[in-house]
C-alpha positions in Angstrom: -26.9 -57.8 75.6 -29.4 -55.6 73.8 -29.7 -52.1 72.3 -29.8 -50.2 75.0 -26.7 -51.8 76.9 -24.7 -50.9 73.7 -25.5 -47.6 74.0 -28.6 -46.5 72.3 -32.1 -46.2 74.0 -35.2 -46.6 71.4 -37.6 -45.9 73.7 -36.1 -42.6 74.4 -35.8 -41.9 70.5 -39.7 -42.3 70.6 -40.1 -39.9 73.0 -37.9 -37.0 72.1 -40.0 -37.3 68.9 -43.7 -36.6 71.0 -42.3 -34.1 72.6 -40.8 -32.1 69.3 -44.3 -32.7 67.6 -45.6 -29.5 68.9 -42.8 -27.3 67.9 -42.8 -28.7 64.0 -46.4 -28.3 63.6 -46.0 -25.0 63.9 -43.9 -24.5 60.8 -46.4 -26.5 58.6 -47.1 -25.4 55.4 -50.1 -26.2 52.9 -47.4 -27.9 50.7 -46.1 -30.2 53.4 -47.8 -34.0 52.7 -48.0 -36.0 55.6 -46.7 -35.4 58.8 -43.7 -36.2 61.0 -42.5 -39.7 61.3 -42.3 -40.9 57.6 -39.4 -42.2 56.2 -39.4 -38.9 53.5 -40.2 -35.3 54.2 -42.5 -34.5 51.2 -43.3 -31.2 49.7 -45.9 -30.2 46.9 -43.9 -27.9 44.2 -47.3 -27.8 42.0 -48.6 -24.7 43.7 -45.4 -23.0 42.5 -47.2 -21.5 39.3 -45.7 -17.7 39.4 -42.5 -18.2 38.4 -41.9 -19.0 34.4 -38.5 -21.4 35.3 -38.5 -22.2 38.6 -34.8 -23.6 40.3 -34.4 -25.4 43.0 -31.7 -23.8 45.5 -30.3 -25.7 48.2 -28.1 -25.2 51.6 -26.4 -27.0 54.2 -24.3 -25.9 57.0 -24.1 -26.3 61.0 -23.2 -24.5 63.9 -19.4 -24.8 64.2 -18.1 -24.8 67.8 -21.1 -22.2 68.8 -22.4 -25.7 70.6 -20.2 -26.1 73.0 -21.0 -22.6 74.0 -24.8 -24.7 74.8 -23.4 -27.2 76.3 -21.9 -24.8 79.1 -24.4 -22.8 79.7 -27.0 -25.7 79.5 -29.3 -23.5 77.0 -30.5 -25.7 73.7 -33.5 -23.5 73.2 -31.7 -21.2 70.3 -28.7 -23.1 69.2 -31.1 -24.7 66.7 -31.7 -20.8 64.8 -28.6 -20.7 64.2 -28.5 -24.1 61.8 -31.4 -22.7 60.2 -30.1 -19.2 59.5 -26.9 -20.7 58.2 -28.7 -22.6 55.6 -31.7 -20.1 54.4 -29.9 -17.4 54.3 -27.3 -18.7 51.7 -30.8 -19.4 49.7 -31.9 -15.8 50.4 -28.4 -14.7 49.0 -29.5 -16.4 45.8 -32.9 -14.5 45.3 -34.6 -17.5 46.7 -37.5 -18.6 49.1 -36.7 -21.5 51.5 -39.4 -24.1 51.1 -38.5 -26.7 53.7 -35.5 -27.6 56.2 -34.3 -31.1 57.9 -32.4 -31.4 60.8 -29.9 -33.9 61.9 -28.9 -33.9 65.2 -25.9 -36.6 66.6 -25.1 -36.9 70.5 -23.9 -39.4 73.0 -26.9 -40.1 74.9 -30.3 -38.9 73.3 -31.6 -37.2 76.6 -35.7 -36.4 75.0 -36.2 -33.0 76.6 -32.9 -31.5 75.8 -33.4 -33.0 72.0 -37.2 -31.3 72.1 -35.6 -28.2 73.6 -32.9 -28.3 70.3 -35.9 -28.5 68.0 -37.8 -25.9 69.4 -35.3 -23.8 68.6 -34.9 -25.3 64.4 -38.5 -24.7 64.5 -38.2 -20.9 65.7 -36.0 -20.6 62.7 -38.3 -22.3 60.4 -41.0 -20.0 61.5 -38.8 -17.0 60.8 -38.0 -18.1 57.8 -41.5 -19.2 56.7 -40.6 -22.7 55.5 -41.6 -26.2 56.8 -39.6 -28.4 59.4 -40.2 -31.4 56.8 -38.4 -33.9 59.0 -34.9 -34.5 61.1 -32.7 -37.0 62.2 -31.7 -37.4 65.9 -28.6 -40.4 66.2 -27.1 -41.7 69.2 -23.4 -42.0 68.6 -22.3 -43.9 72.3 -18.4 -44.4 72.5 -18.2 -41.5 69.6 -18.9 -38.9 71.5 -19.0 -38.5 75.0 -23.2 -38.3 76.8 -23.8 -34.8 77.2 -22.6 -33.6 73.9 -24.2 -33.3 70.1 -23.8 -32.1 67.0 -26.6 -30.2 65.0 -26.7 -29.5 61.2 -29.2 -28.9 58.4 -30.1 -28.8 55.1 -32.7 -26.5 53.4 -34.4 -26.1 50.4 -35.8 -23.5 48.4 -36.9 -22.1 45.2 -36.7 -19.0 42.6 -37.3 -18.2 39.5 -34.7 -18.2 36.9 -35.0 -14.5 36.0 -34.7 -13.6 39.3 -31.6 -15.3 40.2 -29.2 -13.1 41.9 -25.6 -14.1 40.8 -23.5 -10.7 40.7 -23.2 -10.9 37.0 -24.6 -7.1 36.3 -22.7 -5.6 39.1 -21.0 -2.6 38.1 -18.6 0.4 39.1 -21.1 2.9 40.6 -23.2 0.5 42.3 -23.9 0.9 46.2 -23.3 -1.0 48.8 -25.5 -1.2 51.9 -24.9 -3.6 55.1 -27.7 -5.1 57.1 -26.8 -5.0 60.8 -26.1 -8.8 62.3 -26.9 -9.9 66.0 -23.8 -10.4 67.0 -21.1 -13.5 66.2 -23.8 -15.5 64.8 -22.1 -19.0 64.4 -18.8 -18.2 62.6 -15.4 -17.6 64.9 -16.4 -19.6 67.8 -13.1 -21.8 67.8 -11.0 -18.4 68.2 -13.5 -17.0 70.5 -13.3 -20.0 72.7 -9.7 -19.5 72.4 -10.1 -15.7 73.3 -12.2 -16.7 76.6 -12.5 -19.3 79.0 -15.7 -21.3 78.2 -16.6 -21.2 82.1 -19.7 -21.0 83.4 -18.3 -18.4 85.6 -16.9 -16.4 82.8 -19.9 -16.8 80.7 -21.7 -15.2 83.8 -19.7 -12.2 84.0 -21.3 -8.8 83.2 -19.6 -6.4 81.0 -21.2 -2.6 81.0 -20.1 -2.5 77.3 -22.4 -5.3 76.4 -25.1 -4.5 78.5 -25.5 -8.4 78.9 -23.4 -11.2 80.1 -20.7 -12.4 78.0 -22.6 -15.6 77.9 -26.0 -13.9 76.8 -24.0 -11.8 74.0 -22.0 -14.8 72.6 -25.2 -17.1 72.4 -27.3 -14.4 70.8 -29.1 -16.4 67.7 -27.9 -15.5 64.1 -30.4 -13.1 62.7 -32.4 -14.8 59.4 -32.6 -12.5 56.7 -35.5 -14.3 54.6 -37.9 -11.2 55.5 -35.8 -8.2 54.8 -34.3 -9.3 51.2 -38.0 -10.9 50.1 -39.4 -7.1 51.0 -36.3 -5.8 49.0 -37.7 -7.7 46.0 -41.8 -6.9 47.0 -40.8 -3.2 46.8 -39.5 -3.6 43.1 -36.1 -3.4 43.7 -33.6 -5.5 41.5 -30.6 -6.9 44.5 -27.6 -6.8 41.8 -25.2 -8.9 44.8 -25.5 -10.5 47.9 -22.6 -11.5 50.6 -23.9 -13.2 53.6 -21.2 -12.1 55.5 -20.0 -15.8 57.7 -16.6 -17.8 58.6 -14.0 -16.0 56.4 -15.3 -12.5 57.4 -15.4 -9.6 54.9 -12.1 -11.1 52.6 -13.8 -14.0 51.9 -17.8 -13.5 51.6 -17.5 -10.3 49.7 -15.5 -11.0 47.0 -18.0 -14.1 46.3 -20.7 -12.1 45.4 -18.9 -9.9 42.8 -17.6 -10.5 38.7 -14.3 -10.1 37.6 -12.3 -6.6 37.1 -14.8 -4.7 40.1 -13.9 -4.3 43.4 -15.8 -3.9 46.9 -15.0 -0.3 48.7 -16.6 -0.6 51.9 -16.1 2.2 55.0 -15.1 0.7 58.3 -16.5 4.5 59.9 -19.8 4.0 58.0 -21.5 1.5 60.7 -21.6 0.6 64.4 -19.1 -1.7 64.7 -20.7 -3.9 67.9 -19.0 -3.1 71.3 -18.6 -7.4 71.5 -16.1 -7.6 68.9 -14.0 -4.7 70.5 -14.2 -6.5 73.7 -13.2 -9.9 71.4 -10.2 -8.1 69.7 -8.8 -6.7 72.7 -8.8 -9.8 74.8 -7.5 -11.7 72.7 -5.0 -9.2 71.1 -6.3 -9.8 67.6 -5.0 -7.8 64.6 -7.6 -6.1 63.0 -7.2 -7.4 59.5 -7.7 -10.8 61.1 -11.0 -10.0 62.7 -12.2 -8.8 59.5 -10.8 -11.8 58.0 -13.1 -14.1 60.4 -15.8 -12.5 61.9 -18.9 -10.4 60.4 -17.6 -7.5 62.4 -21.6 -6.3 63.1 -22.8 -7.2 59.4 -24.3 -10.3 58.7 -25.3 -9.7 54.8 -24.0 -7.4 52.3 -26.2 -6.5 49.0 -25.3 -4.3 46.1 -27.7 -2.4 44.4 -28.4 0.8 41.7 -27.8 4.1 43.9 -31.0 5.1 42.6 -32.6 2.2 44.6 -31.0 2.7 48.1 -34.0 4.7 49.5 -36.2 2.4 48.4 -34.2 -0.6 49.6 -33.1 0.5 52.9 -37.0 1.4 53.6 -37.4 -2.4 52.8 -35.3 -4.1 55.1 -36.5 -1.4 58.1 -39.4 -2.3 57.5 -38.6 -6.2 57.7 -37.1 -4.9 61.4 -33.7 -5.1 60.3 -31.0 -2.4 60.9 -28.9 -1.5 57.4 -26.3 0.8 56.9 -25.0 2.5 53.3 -21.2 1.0 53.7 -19.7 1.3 50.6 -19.4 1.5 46.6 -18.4 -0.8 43.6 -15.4 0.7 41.8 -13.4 -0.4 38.9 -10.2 -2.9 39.6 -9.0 -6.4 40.5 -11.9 -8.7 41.9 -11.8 -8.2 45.9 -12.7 -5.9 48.8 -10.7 -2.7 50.6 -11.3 -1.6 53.8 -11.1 1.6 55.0 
């Protein structure tokens, strides 16, 4: 008897991590000390010399039930955006910059190209994000799971300075609220989606003239990463008062989070593109609408308050970043929550 009866191949462990080498090197930065392989991701902070009290901000998250969505249609190549959008953009909701990320991927059988093809995809997200892939675990879990399936998470770290925090605290009646457009699902809904439709490969194949796509190619669509649009928001001078990164527990959840007691969140269903996905979603699965409100982003992955003096200025920003944003709504005076209508 030896390891690799039990279940757990070494020598494949060494090569999955050759073959992600190239894709983290990419997302180096000048902070990052050492390379892969150590038993500690490290990460200079003494360059950080702009910021009068800087904080540490941190985020961790997965990619729900989006991965067995992978699994069937046998594409890992993007799967790993996702668990690095979840995580920095909580951070970006915060005022901060993501400094590095770590990966920790569980499966059955660690097969080296399809783990190399997962990281590719974390390391996309890094680069999108402009922080460092500091380091990652991969674990072989045999008789846990069954071979062809994993798990991926993350955990990310950033920074801001303590002045620049954004906590909702100075949000007020008045304020305006604009919506930056999302990709799709993102990773948040997937266990009523799979519930909704059969996680075939032949009805992830079919073609829907409303999507323009497959249903397949629509529901794997990464999460977009926000880093770039709110960091221009804050280059161009403008002062983000709230942000909502709109995930599982839709609008009645996320929104609410961002915002201090006795103001509530007015925001106009009419006032964006809802995308033709969750139509096709709601209607196959004869959802009520307050419930897909309730659980998915319904086409807006972040929601940010700001002075309606600053919404030119601010939308120019995030266009700029290559983002779509929308004005959706106001701040009025009530009980703490969020009205559609």
């Amino acid at each position: 008897m030896d390891y690799k009866k039990a279940g757990v191949d070494i020598e494949a462990g060494y090569k999955s991590v050759e073959l992600m080498k190239e894709h983290v090197k990419k997302t180096m930065r000048p902070e990052v000390l050492g390379g892969l392989g150590g038993f500690a991701g490290a990460f200079d902070l003494s360059g950080i010399k702009n910021m009068e009290e800087p904080v540490l901000l941190s985020g961790t998250d997965g990619c729900g039930t989006k991965v067995k969505l992978a699994f069937v249609m046998d594409k890992h190549d993007t799967i790993g955006i996702d668990a690095v959008a979840m995580c920095v953009n909580d951070i970006a909701c915060s005022g901060g910059e993501p400094l590095f990320f770590l990966d920790y991927i569980a499966c059955g059988k660690n097969y080296p190209e399809k783990i190399a093809s997962i990281v590719s995809g974390v390391a996309e997200g890094c680069l999108q994000s402009e922080c460092a892939l500091v380091g990652g675990e991969t674990a072989e879990h045999p008789g846990l799971m069954p071979e062809d399936d994993y798990d991926l998470a993350g955990f990310a770290v950033g920074v801001v300075d303590k002045k620049d925090i954004i906590d909702g605290s100075t949000i007020k009646a008045g304020d305006t609220l604009i919506g930056i457009a999302s990709s799709g699902v993102h990773s948040n809904g997937f266990s009523l989606v799979r519930k909704v439709f059969e996680m075939t490969k032949e009805s992830l194949d079919t073609y829907y003239d409303e999507l323009g796509k497959t249903l397949g190619e629509a529901l794997i669509e990464p999460t977009r990463i926000y880093v770039k649009a709110l960091k221009n928001v804050k280059n161009a001078g403008v002062r983000i008062k709230g942000c909502s990164h709109i995930t599982g527990g839709g609008f009645f959840e996320n929104v609410p989070r961002m915002l201090p007691e006795n103001v509530r969140a007015i925001i106009k269903k009419e006032s964006y593109p809802v995308p033709a996905l969750f139509g096709l979603i709601q209607k196959n699965g004869n959802i009520e609408e307050h419930m897909m409100y309730n659980t998915f982003n319904m086409g807006l992955g972040m929601v940010i308050a700001v002075n309606p003096e600053d919404v030119e200025t601010t939308m120019k920003a995030i266009e700029e970043a290559g983002d779509k944003c929308y004005v959706v709504g106001n701040i009025v005076e009530g009980d703490k929550g969020v009205d559609l209508c």
